[in-house]
Structures are given as C-alpha cells and as structure tokens.
C-alpha positions as CSV (number, residue, x, y, z in Angstrom):
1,X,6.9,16.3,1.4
2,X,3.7,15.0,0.4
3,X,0.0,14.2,2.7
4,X,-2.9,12.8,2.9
5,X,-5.4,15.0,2.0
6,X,-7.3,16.9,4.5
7,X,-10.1,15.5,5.3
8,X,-8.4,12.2,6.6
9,X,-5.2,14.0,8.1
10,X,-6.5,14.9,11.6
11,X,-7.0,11.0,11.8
12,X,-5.5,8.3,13.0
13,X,-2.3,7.4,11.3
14,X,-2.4,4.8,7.9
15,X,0.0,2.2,7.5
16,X,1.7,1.7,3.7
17,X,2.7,-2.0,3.6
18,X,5.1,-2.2,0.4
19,X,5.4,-6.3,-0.3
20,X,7.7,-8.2,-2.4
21,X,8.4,-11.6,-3.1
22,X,11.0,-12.4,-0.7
23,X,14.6,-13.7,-0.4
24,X,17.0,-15.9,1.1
25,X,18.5,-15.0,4.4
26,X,21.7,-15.9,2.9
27,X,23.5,-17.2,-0.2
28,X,24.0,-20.8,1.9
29,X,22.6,-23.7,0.8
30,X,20.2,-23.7,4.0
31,X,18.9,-20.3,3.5
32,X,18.0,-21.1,0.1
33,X,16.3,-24.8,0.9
34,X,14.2,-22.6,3.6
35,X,13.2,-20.0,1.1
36,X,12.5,-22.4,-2.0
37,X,10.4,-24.8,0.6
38,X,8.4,-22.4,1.4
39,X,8.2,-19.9,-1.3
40,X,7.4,-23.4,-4.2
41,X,5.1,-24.9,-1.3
42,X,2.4,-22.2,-2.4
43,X,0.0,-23.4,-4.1
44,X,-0.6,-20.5,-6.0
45,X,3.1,-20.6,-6.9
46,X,2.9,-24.4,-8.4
47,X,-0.6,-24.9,-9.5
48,X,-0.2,-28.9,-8.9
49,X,-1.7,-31.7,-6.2
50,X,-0.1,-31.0,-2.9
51,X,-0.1,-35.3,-3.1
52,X,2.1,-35.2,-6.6
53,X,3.8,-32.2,-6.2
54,X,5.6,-32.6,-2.6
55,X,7.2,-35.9,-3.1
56,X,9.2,-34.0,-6.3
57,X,9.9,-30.9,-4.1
58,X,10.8,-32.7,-0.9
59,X,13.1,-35.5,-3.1
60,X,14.3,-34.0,-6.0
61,X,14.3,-30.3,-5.9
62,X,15.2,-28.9,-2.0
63,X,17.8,-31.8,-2.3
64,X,19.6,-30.9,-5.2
65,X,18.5,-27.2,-6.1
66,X,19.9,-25.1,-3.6
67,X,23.4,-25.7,-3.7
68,X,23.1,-24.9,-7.6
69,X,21.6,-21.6,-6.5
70,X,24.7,-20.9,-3.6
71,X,27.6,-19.3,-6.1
72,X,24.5,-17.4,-8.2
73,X,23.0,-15.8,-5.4
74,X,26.8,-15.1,-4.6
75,X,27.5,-13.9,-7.4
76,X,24.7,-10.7,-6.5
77,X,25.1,-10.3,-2.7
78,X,25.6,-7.0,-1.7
79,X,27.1,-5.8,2.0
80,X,23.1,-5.2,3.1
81,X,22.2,-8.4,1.8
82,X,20.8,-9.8,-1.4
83,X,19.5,-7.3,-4.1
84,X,15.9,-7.6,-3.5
85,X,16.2,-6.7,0.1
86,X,18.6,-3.9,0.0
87,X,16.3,-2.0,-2.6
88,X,12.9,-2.9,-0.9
89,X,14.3,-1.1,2.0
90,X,15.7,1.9,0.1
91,X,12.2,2.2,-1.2
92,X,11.2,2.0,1.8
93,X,12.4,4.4,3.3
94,X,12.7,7.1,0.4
95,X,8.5,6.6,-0.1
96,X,8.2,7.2,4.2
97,X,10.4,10.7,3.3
98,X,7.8,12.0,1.7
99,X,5.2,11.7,4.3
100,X,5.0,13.3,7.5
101,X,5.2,9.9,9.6
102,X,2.4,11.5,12.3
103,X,0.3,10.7,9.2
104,X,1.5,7.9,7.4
105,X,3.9,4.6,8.6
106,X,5.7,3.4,5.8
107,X,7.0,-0.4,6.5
108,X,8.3,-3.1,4.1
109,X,7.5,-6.8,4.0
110,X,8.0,-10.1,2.0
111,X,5.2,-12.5,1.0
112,X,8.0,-15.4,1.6
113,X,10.5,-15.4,4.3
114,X,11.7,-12.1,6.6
115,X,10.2,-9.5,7.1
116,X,7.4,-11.6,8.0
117,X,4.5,-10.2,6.7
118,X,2.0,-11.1,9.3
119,X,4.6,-9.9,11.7
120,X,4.8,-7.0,9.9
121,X,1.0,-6.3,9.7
122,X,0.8,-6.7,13.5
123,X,3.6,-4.2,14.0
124,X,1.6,-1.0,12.1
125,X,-1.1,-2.3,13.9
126,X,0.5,-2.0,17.5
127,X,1.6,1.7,15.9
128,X,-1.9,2.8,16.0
129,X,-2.4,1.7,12.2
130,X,-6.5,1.0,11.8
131,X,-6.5,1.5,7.8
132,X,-3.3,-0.5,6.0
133,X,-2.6,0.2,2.4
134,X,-1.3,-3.0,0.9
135,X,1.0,-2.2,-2.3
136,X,2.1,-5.7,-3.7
137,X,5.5,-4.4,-5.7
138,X,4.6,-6.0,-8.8
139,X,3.3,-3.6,-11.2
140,X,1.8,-6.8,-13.7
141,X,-1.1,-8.7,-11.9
142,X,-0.5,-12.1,-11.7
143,X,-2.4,-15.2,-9.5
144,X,1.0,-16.4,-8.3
145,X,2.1,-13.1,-7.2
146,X,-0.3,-10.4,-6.4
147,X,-3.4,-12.4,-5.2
148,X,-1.1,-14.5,-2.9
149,X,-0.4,-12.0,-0.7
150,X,-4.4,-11.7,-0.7
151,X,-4.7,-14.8,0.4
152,X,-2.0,-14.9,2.9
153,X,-3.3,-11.2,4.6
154,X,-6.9,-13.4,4.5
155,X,-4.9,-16.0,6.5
156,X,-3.4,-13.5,9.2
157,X,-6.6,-11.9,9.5
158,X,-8.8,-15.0,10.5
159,X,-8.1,-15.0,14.1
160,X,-8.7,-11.3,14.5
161,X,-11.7,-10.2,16.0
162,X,-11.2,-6.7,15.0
163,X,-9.4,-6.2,12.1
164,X,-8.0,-3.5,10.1
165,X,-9.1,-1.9,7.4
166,X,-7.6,-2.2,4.2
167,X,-7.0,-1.3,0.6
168,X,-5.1,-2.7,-2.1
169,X,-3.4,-1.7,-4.9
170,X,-4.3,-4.3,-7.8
171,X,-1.7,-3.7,-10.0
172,X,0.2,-0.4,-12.1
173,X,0.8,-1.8,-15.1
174,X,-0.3,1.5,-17.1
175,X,0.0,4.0,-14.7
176,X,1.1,7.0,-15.9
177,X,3.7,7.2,-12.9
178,X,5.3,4.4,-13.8
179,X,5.5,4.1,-17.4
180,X,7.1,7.5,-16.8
181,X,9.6,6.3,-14.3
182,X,10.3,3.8,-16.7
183,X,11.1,5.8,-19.5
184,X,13.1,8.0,-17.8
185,X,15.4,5.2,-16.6
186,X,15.8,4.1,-20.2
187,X,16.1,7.6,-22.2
188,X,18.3,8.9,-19.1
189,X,20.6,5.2,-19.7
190,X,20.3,6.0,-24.0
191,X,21.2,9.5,-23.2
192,X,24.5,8.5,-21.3
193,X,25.7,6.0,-23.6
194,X,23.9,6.0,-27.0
195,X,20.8,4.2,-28.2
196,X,21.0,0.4,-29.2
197,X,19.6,-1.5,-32.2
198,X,16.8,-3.0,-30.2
199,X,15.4,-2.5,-26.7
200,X,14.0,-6.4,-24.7
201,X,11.6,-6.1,-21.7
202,X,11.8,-9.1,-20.4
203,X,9.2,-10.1,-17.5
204,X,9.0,-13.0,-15.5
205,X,7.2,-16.2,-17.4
206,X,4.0,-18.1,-16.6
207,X,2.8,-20.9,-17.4
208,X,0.7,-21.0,-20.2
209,X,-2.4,-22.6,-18.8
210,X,-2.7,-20.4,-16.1
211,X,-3.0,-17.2,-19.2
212,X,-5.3,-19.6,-20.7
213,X,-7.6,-20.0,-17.6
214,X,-7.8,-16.3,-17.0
215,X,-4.6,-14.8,-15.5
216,X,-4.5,-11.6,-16.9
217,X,-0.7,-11.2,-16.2
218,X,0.5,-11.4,-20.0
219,X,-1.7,-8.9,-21.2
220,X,-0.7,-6.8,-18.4
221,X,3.0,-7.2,-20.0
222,X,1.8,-6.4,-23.1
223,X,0.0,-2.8,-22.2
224,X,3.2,-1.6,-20.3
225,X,5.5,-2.8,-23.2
226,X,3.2,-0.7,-25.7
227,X,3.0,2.2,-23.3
228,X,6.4,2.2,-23.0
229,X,7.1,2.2,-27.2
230,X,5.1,4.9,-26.7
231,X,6.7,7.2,-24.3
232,X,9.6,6.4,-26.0
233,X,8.6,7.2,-29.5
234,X,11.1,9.5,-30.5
235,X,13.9,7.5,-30.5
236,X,12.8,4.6,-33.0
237,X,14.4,2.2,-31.7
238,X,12.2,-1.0,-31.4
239,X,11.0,-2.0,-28.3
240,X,9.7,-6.0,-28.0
241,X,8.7,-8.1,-25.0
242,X,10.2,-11.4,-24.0
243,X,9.5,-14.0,-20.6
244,X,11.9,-15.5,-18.4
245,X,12.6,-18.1,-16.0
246,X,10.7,-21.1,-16.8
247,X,10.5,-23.7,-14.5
248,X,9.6,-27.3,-15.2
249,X,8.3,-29.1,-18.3
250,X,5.1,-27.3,-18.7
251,X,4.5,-24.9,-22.0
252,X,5.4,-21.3,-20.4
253,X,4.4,-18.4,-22.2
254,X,6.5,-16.7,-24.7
255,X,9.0,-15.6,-26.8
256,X,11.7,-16.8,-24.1
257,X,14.0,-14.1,-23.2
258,X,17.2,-16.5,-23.6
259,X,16.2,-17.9,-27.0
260,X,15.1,-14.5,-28.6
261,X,18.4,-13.1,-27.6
262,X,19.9,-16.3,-29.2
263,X,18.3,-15.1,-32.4
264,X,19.6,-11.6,-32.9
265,X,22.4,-11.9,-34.1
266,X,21.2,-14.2,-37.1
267,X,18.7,-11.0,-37.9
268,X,21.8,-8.6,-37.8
269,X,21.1,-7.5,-34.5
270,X,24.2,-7.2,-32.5
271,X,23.7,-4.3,-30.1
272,X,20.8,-5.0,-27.9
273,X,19.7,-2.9,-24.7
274,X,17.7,-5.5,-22.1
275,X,14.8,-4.3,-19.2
276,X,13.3,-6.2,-16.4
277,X,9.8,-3.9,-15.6
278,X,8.1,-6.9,-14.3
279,X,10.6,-6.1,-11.1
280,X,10.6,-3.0,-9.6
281,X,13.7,-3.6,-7.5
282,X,16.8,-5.8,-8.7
283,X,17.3,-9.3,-7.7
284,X,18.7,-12.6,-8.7
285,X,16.4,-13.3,-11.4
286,X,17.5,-9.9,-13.1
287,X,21.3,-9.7,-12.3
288,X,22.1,-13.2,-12.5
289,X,19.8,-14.4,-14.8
290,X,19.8,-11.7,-17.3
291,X,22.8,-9.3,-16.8
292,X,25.3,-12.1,-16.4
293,X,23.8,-15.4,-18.1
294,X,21.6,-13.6,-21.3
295,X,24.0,-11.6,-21.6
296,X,26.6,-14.6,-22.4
297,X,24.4,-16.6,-24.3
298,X,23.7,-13.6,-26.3
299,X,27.6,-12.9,-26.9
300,X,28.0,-17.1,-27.9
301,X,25.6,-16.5,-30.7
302,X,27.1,-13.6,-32.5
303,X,26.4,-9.9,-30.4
304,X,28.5,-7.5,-29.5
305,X,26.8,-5.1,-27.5
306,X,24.6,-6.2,-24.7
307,X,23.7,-3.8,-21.8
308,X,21.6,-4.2,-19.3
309,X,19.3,-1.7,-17.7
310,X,18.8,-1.7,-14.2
311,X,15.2,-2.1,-12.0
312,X,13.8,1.2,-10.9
313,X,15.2,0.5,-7.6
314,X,15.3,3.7,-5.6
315,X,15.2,6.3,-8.0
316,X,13.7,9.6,-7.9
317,X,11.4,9.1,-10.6
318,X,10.5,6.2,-9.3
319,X,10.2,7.2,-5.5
320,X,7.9,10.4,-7.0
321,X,5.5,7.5,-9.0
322,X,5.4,4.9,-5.8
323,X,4.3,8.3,-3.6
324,X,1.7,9.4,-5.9
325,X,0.2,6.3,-6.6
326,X,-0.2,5.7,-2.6
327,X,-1.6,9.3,-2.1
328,X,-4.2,8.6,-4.6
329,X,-5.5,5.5,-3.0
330,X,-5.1,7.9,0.5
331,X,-8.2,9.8,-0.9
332,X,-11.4,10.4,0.9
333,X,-10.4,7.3,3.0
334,X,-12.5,7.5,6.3
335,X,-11.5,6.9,9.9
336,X,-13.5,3.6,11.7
337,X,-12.8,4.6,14.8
C-alpha cells in the first residue's frame, strides 16, 4: 500500500479527484441528446459564436444525431454501463487500494454529465477534504479537454468563501509511468499473439487552428508516440501516429486514422496492430470507432490482420503508474488548517 509521505500524513485527509470526459446515462436517444447538449454546448469544446453555433446544435444536430449514436453506443454497453464509466470506476477504486483512506479519499468524476463534478468536489469536501488533487484522465494536454475542467472547478469554486486547496496534474504525456504502462500493454499483447507489420496510435483529432493558435495537444501526441518507439525498440516494428474523430467541416489535424488505415494495404501492409493512448480507459470512441468500424474499413481496402489493443483500463501497470504519479504531486504538500 502506498502513503503520503510523512510530513503531510498526520494531516488532514487529501481528496484525489480522477476526471474524465463523461458519458451518456444510457444508449437511448434521450441520454445521448442530454449528454451531446451539454458536453458540444462548451465553448471550449466548439470554439464558435454561441449566436452561430446554437441554432446548428439546437436544429440540426441534437435532432438528428443521437438516434444515429443509439445502436453504436449499444453496440459497447456493458452490464455496469457504458465503457468509460465502468473503467473510470475500476480505476477508481484499484488507485484508493493503494492508499490508506485515513490519508487519502480517492473519488471519480466526469467533466460532462454524472458523477457531477461539482457534486463530487462538495462531497470530499464534506469528508474533511481541505487539499484536492485534480487528475484530468487525459494524459495529452489539450484546451478542450484538460483546461475545461479548469474552468469549470473555477466555476464551482466562485461562490465559496473558503475554498479548497488544490493541485493539478497538467498532463503525463512523457511520464515514465505511463509510457511504461503503455509498453507493457503492447509487448505483453505482441508477446501473446505475435508482433504485427505495423503498430497505429491513434489519438483523438483537433482542429487544426486550435494547434496553430497554441494548443500544445499534437505535440503532446507526438512525444508519447516517440517515447513509446522507444521503449519499444527491440522489436522493430514501426510505430506511427494517426487522429480520429473529426467533427464538422473544419481542417482537423492529421494523418486520419480511417484514411491511413485505408492506405496499408496498397503499401503491402496487411497486418496492422491499432492503440488509442490518448484514452486511458475504453469508450465508444475506441471500441466502436476503431475496433469495429477501422477495423472494417481496413479489411474493405485489402488487410487481413487488424487487432486492436485495448486502453490501459485497470491494469496493474497502469494502476502502479496512476499511484505514483499522485504520490508525487502528494509531496511536501502542507496543511492550511
């Protein structure tokens, strides 16, 4: 079991908020028109005027979009609910057994839709929680992920008159922890079934004016993609990085995941092997998207082999990384009170 280190142990107890991105309630069309409202209402999320870019959502997309969403979302459900949620829990929990909870209060949260995260923030609070780790679950720092919850925690906080104290974990894109956690997935995977002719990371897509204006979320890609051809060295297989899930008309940042897989075979690449470390936990966008659709269009074009790796989810490895990376930011952390 891991702690805190001495000096702030006979203190009060920290709170470890781990956020993610959030999910429908359900795979029905109403759950999913609730959670797209709110989740494409941020403007952080859709970087357009609220006066042009409400009309489309309200008319044209909460109409018509969720009930194309219903049999993909179904498609991934498990008994605990979707993928996203049944993970984020399981991490959850595993990272709160490794700390005594006298000392530390591990809860779980979503930026968008249950848990509620101001909710959630109130509830380590009423558990005697004065200092609050915040650990946004996305290891690539991005404006329309990370610094949203930011802004949102700014939000809850405003009618406080005595707030917590906090810290945040900006992003993990090259820590040691996690590339390793990440490596181990893949050679542990290689090790079972054989090594493929090339290895995709595909991460979720921006668009490309938001890279352009600063968003250092594709560079961020780029370092764990390289750490990763680095840990995993010795197998020479090539290791590239791809983006997924555009949205909209706007230029996204690329190669597309889709479109590169599309081009394989053509090269003489049939077997491929596809990762998602943009998402620490598996979700629509990585079982639906990639595991069932790439994998398709991939097949239609030529392949023979694809396989797809799963999220770090609640492994070990993973679990081992996570606790680390929070005991580190547990340092020398003084009481207020």
């Amino acid at each position: 079991m891991m702690s805190i280190p001495q000096s702030a142990s006979k203190q009060e107890t920290i709170g470890v908020l781990l956020i993610n991105l959030g999910t429908p309630a359900s795979y029905q069309a109403k759950d999913i028109r609730a959670y797209l409202n709110e989740f494409l209402s941020d403007p952080r999320v859709v970087e357009l005027p609220k006066l042009l870019w409400q009309p489309i959502l309200k008319g044209f997309v909460l109409p018509f979009r969720p009930r194309h969403l219903v049999e993909k979302y179904r498609l991934v459900w498990m008994q605990g609910g979707s993928p996203l949620w049944v993970y984020s829990q399981a991490q959850a929990q595993a990272l709160q057994a490794r700390f005594a909870p006298e000392q530390v209060i591990v809860e779980v949260a979503m930026r968008y839709g249950e848990p509620d995260l101001g909710k959630t923030l109130r509830r380590l609070q009423a558990q005697g929680c004065d200092r609050i780790l915040i650990v946004p679950m996305y290891p690539q720092y991005a404006g329309s992920t990370t610094a949203t919850i930011v802004d949102r925690i700014a939000d809850i906080l405003k009618p406080m008159r005595e707030q917590p104290d906090l810290r945040y974990i900006k992003c993990f894109a090259r820590h040691p922890g996690y590339i390793q956690a990440l490596a181990h997935k893949v050679s542990s995977f290689w090790q079972a079934h054989g090594t493929p002719q090339k290895l995709l990371l595909s991460f979720h897509g921006l668009p490309q004016r938001t890279v352009d204006e600063g968003d250092p979320y594709q560079k961020d890609c780029l370092s764990t993609t390289q750490q990763l051809r680095e840990a995993l060295s010795a197998y020479n297989v090539p290791i590239e990085a791809s983006f997924q899930s555009q949205f909209g008309k706007a230029k996204w940042i690329g190669p597309a995941t889709q479109a590169t897989l599309e081009s394989y075979p053509a090269q003489g690449i049939t077997s491929v092997d596809v990762m998602c470390p943009g998402f620490v936990a598996d979700c629509l966008e990585t079982l639906e998207e990639i595991q069932l659709g790439c994998a398709e269009a991939f097949h239609q074009h030529g392949g023979q082999q694809f396989r797809y790796i799963p999220c770090l989810n609640d492994d070990e490895v993973w679990i081992d990384a996570l606790g680390t990376m929070v005991s580190e930011q547990l340092q020398s952390w003084p009481s207020t009170k």
